[in-house]
C-alpha positions in Angstrom: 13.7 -48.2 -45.6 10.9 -46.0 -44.6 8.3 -44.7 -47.0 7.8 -42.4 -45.1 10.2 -38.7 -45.3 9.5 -35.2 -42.4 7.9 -32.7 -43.2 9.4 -29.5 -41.5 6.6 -26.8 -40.2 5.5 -23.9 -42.6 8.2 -21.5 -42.8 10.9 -23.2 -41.1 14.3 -20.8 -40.8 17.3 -22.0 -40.9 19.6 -21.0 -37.5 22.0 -18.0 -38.5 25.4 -18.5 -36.7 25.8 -15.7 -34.0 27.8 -14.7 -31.5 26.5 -15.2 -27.2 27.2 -10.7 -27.9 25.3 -10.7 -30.9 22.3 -13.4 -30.1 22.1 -11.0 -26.9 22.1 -8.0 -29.3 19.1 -9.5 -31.1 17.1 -10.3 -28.1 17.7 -6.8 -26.2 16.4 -5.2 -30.1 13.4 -7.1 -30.5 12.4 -6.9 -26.5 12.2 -3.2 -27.5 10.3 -3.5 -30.8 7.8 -6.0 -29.4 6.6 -3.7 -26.5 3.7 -1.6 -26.5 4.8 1.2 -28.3 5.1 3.6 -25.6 6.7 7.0 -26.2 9.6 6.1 -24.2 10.0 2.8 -26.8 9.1 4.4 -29.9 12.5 7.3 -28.8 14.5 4.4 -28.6 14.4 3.1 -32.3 16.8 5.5 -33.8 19.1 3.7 -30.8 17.9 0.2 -31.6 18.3 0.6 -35.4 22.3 1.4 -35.1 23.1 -1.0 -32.5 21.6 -3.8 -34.8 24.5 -2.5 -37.6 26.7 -5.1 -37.2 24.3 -7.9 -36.8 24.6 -10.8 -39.2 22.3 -9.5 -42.7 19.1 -11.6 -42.2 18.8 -11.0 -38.6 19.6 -7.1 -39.2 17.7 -6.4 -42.1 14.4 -7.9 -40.5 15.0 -5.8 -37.1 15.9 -2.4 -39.3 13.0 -2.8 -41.4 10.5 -2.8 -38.3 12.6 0.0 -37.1 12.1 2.0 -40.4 8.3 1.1 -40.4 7.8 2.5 -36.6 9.4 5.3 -37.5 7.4 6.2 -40.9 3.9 5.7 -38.9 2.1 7.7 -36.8 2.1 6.4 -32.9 -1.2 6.2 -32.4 -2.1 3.8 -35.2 1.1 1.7 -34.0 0.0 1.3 -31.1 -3.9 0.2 -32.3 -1.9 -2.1 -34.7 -0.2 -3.9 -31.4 -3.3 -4.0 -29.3 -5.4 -5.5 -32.6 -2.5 -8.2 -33.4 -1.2 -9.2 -29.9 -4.3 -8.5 -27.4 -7.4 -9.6 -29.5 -5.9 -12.8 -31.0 -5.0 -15.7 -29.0 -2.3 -17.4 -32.0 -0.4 -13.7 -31.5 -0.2 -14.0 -27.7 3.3 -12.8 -26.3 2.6 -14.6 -23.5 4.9 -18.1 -24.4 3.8 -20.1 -21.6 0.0 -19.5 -23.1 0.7 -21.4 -25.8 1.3 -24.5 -23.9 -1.3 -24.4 -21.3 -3.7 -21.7 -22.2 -5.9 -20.4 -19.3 -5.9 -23.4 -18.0 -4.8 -24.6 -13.8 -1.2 -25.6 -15.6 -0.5 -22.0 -16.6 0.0 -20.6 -12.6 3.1 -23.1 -12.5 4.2 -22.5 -15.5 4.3 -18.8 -14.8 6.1 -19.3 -11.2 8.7 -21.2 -13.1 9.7 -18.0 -14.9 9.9 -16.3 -11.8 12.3 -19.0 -10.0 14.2 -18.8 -13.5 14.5 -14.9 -13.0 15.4 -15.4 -9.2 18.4 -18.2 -9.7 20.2 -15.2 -11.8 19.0 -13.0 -9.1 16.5 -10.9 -10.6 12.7 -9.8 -10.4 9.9 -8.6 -12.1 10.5 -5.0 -12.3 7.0 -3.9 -14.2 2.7 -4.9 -14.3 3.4 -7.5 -16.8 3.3 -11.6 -16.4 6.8 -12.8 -16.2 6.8 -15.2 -19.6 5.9 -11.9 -21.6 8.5 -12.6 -24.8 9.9 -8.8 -24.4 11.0 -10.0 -20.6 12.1 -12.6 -21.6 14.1 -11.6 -24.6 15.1 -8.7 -21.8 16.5 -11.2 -19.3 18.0 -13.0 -22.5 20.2 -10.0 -23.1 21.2 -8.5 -20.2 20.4 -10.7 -17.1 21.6 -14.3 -17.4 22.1 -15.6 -21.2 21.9 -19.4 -20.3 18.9 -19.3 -18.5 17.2 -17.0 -20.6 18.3 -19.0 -23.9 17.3 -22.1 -22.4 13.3 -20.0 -21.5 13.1 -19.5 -25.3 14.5 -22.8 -26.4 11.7 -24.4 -24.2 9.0 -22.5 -25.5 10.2 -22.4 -28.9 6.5 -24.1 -29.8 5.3 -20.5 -28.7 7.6 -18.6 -30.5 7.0 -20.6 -33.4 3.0 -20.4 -33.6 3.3 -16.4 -33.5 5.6 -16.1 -36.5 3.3 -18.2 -38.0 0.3 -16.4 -37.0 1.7 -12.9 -37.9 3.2 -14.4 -41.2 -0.4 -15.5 -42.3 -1.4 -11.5 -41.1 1.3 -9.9 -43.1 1.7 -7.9 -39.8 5.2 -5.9 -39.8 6.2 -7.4 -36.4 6.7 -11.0 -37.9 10.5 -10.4 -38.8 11.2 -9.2 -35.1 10.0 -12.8 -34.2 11.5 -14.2 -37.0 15.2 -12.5 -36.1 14.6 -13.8 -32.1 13.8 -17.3 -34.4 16.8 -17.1 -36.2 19.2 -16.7 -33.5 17.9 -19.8 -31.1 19.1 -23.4 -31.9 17.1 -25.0 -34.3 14.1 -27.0 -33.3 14.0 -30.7 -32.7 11.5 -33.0 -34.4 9.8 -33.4 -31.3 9.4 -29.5 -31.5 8.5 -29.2 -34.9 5.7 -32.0 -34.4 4.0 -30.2 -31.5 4.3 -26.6 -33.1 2.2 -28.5 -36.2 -0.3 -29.6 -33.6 -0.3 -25.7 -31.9 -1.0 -24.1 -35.1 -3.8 -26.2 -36.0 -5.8 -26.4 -32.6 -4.3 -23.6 -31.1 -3.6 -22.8 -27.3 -5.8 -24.3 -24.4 -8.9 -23.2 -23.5 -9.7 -23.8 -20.2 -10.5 -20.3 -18.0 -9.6 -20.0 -14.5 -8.0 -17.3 -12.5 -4.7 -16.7 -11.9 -4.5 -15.1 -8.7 -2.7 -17.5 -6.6 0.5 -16.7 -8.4 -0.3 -12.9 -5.8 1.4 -9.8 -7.1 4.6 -10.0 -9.8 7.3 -8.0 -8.6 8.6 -5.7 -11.1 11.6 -6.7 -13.4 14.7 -5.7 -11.8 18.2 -6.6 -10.9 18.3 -6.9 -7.1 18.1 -3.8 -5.6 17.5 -1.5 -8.5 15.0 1.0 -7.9 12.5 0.2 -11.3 12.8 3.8 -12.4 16.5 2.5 -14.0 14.7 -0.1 -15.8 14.7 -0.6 -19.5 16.7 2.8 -19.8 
């Protein structure tokens, strides 16, 4: 017998049993709480807070109290708060392939393997962003193709993981929108839950290079759709 027993990453959830409606429920919801909070988000929340009703209680209650705490604060200092947490520190990126391969040469085929993710369902990139930006893919999740988009977050779940942590330790209100995404995915294997231990303590990559041969990202669309009927 081993003397040896796991021990399961800080703050590990336990999967709450969902629906394939009401996992894509909780991925459309937080896509829209963890954008930049545009004007055109921030009139959505009254939406996003009764669509989320019906949701099993620990997923709901963590998406209605961000809702609640957007809507009590004034959109100017919401939207300092997002570029401070998710732009300035590299543990709160919300760019999942980051986590993995950091600015280094890896992270160009990493990113084109969202894209060919996005195509095979017959989508594209209908906005300026990188296409492994978690509100894309928790977009794509929801509404595009559910397999795919479940099997994007299940492989960066390492990613995922690291920024719950991170906003956890920050007491940042956006936390329980990761955690709800966090609760709804399958739970994470050992090999998973090793690796995340290792991300949290050495953090993402840090070799720089460019990533311009990747050339422009088309935006985020199904096929055809002018981007003006994005996101509406």
């Amino acid at each position: 017998m081993s003397g040896f027993v796991r021990v399961a990453s800080p703050g590990t959830l336990r999967p709450v049993p969902v629906t394939a409606r009401e996992r894509a429920l909780t991925c459309m919801a937080a896509s829209v709480l963890l954008d930049y909070p545009t004007p055109e988000q921030l009139a959505r929340l009254a939406t996003v807070r009764d669509g989320v009703a019906n949701l099993p209680e620990p997923v709901r209650d963590r998406l209605v109290a961000f809702t609640d705490h957007a809507r009590a604060h004034d959109p100017q200092d919401l939207a300092r708060t997002y570029v401070d947490t998710f732009d300035l520190k590299r543990k709160c990126s919300m760019y999942l392939s980051y986590f993995s391969t950091g600015d280094t040469r890896r992270r160009g085929t990493a990113l084109v393997r969202f894209v060919e993710a996005y195509r095979a369902a017959g989508w594209e990139v209908g906005r300026d962003e990188l296409p492994d930006f978690l509100p894309i893919v928790l977009e794509f999740t929801a509404t595009g193709d559910a397999e795919l988009g479940t099997a994007l977050l299940a492989a960066h779940r390492e990613g995922i993981e690291v920024l719950r942590s991170a906003l956890l330790a920050m007491r940042s209100p956006y936390a329980g929108v990761v955690e709800a995404v966090s609760l709804v995915l399958p739970r994470p294997t050992p090999d998973v839950e090793d690796r995340l231990l290792q991300l949290i303590t050495a953090g993402p990559p840090t070799e720089m290079v460019g990533l311009s041969a990747l050339g422009p990202l088309e935006p985020f669309a199904p096929a055809g759709a002018a981007s003006s009927e994005v996101r509406q």
